[in-house]
C-alpha positions as CSV (number, residue, x, y, z in Angstrom):
1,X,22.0,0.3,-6.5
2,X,20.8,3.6,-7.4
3,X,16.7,4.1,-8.2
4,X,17.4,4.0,-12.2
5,X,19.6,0.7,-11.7
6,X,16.7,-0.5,-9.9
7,X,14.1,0.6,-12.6
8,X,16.1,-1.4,-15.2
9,X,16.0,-4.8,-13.0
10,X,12.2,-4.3,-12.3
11,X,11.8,-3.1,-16.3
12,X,13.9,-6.1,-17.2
13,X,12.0,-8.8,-15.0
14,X,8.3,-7.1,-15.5
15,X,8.7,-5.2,-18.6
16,X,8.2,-1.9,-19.5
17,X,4.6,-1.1,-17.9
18,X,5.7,-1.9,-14.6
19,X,6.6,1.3,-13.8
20,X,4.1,4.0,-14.2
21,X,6.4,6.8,-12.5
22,X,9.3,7.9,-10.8
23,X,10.5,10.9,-8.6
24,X,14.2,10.3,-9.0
25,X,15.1,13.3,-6.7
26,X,12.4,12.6,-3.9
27,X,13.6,11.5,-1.1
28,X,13.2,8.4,-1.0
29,X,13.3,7.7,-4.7
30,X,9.9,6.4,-5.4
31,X,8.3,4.4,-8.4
32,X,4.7,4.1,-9.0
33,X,3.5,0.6,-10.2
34,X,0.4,-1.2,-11.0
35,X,-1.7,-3.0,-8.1
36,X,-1.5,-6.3,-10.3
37,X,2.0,-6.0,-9.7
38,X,3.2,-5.2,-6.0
39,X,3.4,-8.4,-4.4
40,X,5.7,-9.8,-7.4
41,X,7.8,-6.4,-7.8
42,X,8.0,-6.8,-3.7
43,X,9.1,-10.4,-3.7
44,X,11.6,-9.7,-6.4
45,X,13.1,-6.7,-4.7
46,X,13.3,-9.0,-1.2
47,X,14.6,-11.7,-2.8
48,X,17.1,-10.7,-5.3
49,X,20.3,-10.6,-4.1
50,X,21.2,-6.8,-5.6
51,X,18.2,-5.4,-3.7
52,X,17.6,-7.2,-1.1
53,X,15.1,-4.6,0.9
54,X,14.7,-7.0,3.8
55,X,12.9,-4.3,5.5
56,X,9.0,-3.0,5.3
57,X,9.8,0.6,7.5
58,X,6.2,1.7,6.5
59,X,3.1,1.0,4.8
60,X,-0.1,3.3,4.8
61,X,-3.1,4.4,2.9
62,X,-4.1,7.7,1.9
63,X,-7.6,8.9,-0.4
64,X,-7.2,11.6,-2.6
65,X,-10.5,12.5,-2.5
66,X,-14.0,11.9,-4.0
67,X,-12.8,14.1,-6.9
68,X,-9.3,12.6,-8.0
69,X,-11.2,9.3,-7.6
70,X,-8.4,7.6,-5.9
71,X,-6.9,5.9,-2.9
72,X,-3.0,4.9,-2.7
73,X,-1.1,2.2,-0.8
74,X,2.4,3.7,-0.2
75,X,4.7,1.2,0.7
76,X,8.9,2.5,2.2
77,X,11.4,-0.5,1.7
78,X,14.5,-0.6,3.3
79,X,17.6,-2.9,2.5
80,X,19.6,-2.8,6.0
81,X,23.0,-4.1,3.8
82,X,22.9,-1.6,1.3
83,X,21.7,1.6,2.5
84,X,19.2,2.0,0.3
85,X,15.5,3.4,0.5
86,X,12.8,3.2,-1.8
87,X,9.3,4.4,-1.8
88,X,7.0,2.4,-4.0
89,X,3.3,3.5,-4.6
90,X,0.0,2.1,-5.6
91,X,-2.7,3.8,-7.2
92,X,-6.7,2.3,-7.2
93,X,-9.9,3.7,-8.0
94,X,-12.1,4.7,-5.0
95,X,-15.0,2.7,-4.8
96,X,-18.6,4.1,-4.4
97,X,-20.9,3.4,-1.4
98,X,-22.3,0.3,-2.3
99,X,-19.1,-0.8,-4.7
100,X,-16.9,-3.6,-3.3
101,X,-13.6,-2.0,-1.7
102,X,-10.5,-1.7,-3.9
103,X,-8.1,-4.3,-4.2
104,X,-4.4,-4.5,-3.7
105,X,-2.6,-7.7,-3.1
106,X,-0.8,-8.1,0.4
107,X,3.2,-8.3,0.6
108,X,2.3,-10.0,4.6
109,X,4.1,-13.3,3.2
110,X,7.5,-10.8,2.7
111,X,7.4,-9.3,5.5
112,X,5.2,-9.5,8.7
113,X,5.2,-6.0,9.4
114,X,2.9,-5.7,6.6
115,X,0.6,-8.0,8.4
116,X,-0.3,-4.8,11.1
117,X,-0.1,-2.0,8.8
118,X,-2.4,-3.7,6.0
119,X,-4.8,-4.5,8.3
120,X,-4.3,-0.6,9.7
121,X,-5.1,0.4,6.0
122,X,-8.3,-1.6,5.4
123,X,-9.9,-0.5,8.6
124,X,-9.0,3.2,8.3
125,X,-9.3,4.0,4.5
126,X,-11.3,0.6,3.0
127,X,-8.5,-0.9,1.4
128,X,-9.0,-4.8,0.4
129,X,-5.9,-6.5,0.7
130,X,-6.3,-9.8,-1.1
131,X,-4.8,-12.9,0.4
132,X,-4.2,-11.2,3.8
133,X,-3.8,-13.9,6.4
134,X,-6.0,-12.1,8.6
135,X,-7.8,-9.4,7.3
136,X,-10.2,-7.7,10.0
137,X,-10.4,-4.7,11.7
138,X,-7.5,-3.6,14.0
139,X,-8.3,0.0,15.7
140,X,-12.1,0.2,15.4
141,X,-14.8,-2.4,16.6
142,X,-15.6,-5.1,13.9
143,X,-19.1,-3.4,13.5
144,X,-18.3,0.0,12.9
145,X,-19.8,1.7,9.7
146,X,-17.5,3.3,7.0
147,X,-13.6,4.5,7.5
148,X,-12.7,7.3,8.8
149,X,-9.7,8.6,7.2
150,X,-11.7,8.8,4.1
151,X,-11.9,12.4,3.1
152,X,-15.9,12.2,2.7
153,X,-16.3,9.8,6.1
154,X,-19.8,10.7,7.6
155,X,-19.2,10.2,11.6
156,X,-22.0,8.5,12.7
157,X,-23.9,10.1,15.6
158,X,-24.1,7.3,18.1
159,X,-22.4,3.8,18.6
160,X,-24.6,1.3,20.6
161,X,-26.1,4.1,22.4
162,X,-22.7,6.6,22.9
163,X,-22.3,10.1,21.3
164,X,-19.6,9.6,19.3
């Protein structure tokens, strides 16, 4: 299935605002959906039997910035019988200090790899993954302040008495 095949079945399934953009000629092909959507678009495109992307290669988090005013959830989907890549993205607004972290709901109960790298994302760029099995932090101590791959991260000096 080719990515505008795959548009069509999502389109079909989901309607027309399911897909916010595509880059036909990236490589992979990528889509850009709604949050509200992901897990359902994800469980569709493991489960159908034209897709089936029985794989989760990659998922990660990056912020655009305080002034773009957004972080994104990048997820790469493999299906190991078809040959077939696809790069989905997730846009959210980034929240303000003080403001409840953004929410995107977890894919873990597709694939388990998504249990690690979700987990990865929240500690790291303050991603809330809603109904994550196990949401906690996974590189950084459960008491550390902020995340630091956010573009405007503030190091703190010390931790419990270190120079950090």
């Amino acid at each position: 299935m080719n990515l505008e095949q795959i548009i069509g079945l999502l389109t079909q399934k989901f309607g027309q605002g399911v897909i916010l953009a595509k880059a036909i000629n990236a490589t992979p092909s990528a889509i850009v959906v709604p949050a509200t959507h992901i897990a359902a678009l994800c469980q569709e495109l493991y489960e159908n039997e034209q897709t089936y992307f029985d794989s989760l290669a990659c998922l990660t988090a990056i912020d655009n910035g305080p002034e773009a005013g957004t972080l994104e959830v990048i997820y790469n989907l493999y299906s190991i019988p078809y040959d077939v890549q696809l790069m989905i993205k997730v846009e959210v607004p980034r929240n303000k200090p003080g403001e409840p972290l953004p929410e995107v709901p977890s894919v873990s109960h597709l694939w388990q790899t998504a249990n690690w790298h979700e987990r990865e994302a929240y500690d790291l760029v303050g991603i809330h993954f809603t109904n994550h099995p196990d949401l906690r932090r996974i590189l950084l101590p459960a008491d550390w302040e902020g995340h630091p791959l956010r573009k405007d991260y503030t190091w703190q000096e010390h931790y419990h008495g270190l120079k950090v």
